[in-house]
N, C-alpha and C positions, 0 to 999 in steps of 0.2 A: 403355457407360460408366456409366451410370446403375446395372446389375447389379453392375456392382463395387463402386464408391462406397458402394453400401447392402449387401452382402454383409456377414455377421455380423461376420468379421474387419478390415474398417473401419468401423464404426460409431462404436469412438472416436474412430477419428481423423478421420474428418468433421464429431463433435462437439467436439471439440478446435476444430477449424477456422472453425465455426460459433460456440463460444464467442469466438474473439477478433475475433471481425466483429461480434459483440452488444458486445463490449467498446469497440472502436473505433466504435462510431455513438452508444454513451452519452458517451462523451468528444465526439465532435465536437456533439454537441449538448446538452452543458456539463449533462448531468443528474446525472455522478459526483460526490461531496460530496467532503469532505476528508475521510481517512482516517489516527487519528493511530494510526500502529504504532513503539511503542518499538524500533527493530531497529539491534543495532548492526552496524556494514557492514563493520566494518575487518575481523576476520578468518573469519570463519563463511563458510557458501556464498552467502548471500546476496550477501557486499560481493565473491565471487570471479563468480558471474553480472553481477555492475553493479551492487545496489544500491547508491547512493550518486552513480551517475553518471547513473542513468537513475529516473523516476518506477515506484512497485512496479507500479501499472496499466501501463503501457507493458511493462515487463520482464517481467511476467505472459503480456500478449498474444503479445510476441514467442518465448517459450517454445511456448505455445500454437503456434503457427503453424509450427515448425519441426517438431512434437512430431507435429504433422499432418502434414504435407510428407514427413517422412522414414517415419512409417508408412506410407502412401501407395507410396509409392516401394520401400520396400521389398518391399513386400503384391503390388507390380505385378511388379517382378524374379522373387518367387518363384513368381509366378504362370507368368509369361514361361519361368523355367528348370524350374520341374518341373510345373507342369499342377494346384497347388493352391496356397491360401492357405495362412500361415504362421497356428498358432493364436494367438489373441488372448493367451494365457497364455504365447507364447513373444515376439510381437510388441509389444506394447504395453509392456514393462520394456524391449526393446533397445530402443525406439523414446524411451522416457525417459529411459535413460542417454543413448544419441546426442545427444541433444537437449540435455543439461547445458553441453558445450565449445562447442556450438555457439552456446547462446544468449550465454554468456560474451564470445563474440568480435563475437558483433553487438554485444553492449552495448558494448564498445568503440570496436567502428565508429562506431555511433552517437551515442555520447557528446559526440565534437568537435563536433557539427552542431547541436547542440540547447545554446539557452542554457544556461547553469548555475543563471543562477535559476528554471527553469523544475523543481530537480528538487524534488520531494516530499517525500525523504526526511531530513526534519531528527529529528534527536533530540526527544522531549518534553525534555528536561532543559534544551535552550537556551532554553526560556520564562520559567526560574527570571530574576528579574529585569523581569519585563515585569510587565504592568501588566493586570488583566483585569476582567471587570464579571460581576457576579452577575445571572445571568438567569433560574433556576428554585431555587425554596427561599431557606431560611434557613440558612446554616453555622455550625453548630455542631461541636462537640468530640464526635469519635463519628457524627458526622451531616454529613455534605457536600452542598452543594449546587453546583450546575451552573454554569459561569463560562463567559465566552466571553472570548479572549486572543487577538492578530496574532502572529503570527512576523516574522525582520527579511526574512520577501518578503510580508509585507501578507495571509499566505495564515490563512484564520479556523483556531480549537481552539477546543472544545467539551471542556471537561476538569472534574474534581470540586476542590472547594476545599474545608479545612476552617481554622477561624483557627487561627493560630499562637501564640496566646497560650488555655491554662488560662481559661476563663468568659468570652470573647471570643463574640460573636457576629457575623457577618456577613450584611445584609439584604438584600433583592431590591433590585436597582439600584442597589446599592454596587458603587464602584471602589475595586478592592485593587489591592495589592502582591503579587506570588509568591514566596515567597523561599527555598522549599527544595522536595524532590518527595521525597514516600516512596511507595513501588512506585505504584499511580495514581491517589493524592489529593497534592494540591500544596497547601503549609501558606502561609498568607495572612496579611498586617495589613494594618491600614486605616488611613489616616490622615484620612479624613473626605473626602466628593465635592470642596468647596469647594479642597485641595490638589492633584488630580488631574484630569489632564484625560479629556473623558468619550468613550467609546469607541463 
């Protein structure tokens, strides 16, 4: 078993398999960060694999794991029917198409089972509104500095801020306002700590 498994023509896919058991032991031991990806879900391949219904870590994994499985399986079959492996240059693309409808349909499975607050995948744009605190640098016009903001599941962003007002500056340990996102700096005012509450 061990001769097969490591045989040239499955090395992806045992490393596939091995990547999403690294993936699943960083999540169960809470060391993955938040990951802010602007991805819209509604019609691209993303939102037709799950994103949207399932966290992109999980969806990743679960990709992973079939992506293995079915190499695998198939690597075995051709072994089984003609007496050689299938080459990695023929195997590893079927084994990633195969693996597209498939992970599509777990993610649906899975999706009923798992909170809905629990998914990942919010847009940066629903921040616009929130309220965030300046934690590295000074923002200025041309010059952003580093803010930290909640989404409405409590889950932290780490995003660029610059003021939204012409000769505005905003200072470290200021709490702003968000009030609009141009590609990935979100334009800010301030209306003074004292009006806002501190985050």
């Amino acid at each position: 078993m061990a001769a097969f498994l490591f045989a040239t023509g499955n090395i992806v896919f045992v490393s596939a398999i091995v990547l999403m058991l690294l993936i699943g032991a960083v999540q169960a031991i809470g060391v993955a960060g938040d990951v802010d990806l602007d991805l819209h879900a509604d019609t691209d391949l993303l939102g037709w694999l799950g994103l949207g219904r399932l966290p992109l870590l999980m969806l990743l994994a679960i990709f992973l794991a079939l992506f293995g499985m079915i190499g695998l399986i198939a690597q075995h079959l051709a072994l089984d029917f003609t007496g050689t492996l299938l080459s990695p240059l023929i195997a590893v693309p079927a084994a990633a198409v195969a693996s597209l409808p498939a992970t599509s349909l777990a993610g649906r499975l899975l999706a009923p089972l798992l909170p809905r607050d629990q998914s990942s995948a919010l847009p940066l744009d629903a921040l616009v509104g929130s309220f965030a605190r300046i934690v590295t640098g000074i923002a200025r016009t041309g010059s952003p500095a580093r803010a930290r903001a909640e989404d409405s599941y409590g889950q932290v962003h780490y995003v660029m801020v610059e003021p939204d007002n012409a000769g505005q500056t905003l200072e470290e340990g200021e709490t702003v306002l968000l009030v609009r996102r141009e590609d990935h700096v979100f334009r800010a005012i301030s209306h003074g700590d004292h009006y806002l509450p501190r985050l």
